[in-house]
C-alpha positions as CSV (number, residue, x, y, z in Angstrom):
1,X,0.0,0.0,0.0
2,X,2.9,2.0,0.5
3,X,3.8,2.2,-2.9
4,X,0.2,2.8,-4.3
5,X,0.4,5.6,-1.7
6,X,3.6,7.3,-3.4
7,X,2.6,6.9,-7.1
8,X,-1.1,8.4,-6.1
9,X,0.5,11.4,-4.1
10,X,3.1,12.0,-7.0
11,X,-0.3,12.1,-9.5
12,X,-2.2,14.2,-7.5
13,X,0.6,16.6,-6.3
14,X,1.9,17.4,-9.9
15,X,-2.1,18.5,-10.6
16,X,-2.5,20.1,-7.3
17,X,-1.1,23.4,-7.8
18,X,-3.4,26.1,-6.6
19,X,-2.3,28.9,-4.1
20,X,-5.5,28.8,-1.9
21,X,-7.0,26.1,-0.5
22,X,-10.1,26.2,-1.8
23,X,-8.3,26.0,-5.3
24,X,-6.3,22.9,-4.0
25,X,-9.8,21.5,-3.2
26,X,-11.2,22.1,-6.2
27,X,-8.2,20.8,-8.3
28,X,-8.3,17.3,-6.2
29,X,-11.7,16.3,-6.4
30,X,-10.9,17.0,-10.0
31,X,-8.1,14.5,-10.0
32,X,-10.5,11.7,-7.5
33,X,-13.5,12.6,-10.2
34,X,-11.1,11.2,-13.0
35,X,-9.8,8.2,-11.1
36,X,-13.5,7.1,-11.0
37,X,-14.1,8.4,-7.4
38,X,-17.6,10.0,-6.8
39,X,-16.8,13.5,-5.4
40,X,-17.1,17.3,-3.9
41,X,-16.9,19.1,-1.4
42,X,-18.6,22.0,1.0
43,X,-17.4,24.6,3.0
44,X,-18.3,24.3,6.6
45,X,-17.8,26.4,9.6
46,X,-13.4,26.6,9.9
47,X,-12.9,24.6,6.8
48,X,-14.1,22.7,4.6
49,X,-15.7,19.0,4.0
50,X,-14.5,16.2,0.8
51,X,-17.1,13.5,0.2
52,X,-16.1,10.5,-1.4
53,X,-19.0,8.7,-2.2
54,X,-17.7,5.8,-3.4
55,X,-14.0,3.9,-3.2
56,X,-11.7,2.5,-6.0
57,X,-10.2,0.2,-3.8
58,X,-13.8,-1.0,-1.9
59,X,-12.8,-4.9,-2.9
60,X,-10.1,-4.4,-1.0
61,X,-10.7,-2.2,2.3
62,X,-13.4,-4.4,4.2
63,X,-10.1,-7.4,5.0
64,X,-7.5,-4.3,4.6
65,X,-8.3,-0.8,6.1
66,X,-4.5,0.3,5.7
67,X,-5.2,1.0,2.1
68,X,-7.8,3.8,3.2
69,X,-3.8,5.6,4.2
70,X,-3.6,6.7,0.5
71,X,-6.5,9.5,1.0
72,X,-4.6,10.8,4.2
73,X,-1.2,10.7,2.6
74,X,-3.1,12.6,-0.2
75,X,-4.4,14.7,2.0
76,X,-1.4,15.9,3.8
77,X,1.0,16.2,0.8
78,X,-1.7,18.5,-1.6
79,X,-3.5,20.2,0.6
80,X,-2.4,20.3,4.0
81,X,-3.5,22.0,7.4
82,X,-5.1,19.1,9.5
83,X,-7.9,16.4,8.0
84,X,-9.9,14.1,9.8
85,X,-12.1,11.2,8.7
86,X,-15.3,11.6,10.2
87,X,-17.2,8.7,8.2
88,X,-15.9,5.8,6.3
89,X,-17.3,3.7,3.6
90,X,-15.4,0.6,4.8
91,X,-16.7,0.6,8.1
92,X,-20.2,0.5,6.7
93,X,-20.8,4.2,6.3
94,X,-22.5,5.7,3.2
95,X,-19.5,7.8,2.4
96,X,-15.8,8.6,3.2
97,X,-16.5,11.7,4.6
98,X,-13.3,14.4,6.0
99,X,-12.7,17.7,7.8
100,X,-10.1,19.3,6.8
101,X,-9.2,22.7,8.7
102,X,-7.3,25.0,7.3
């Protein structure tokens, strides 16, 4: 997983390029819409919110939760301040769903 991790930030870092971080956020969900995730994001009070609302790797996450560490690593590397996952699709939740304070 580490090395899907480092190819996927690498991808997404080299499109991430905005000043602001609302630009950042716009510019991923871009980059998640054309890898075949489901997603946007909303501004909420001190920050804003990313909803995935479905997974590439969904096969996978049920027996192997590490792999959700991509999306952080994302996360941290494109758009930084501090994130935190606040629903998740493999723990039966109807999204991956994160805070992200800038």
């Amino acid at each position: 997983f580490e090395g899907i991790s480092k190819r996927t930030v690498a991808k997404a870092r080299a499109r991430v390029t905005a000043s602001d971080t609302e630009g950042k956020l716009g510019q991923l969900t871009r980059v998640l819409r054309e890898g075949g995730v489901v997603a946007d994001y909303s501004l909420i009070d001190g920050g804003y919110e990313l909803h995935e609302h479905n997974c590439p790797y969904s096969a996978v996450a049920k027996d192997n939760p590490e792999v959700c560490s991509v999306i952080h690593q994302v996360l941290d590397q494109t758009i930084g301040g501090s994130h935190v996952q606040t629903e998740s699709l493999a723990t039966g939740g109807s999204e991956c769903k994160f805070e992200l304070k800038i």
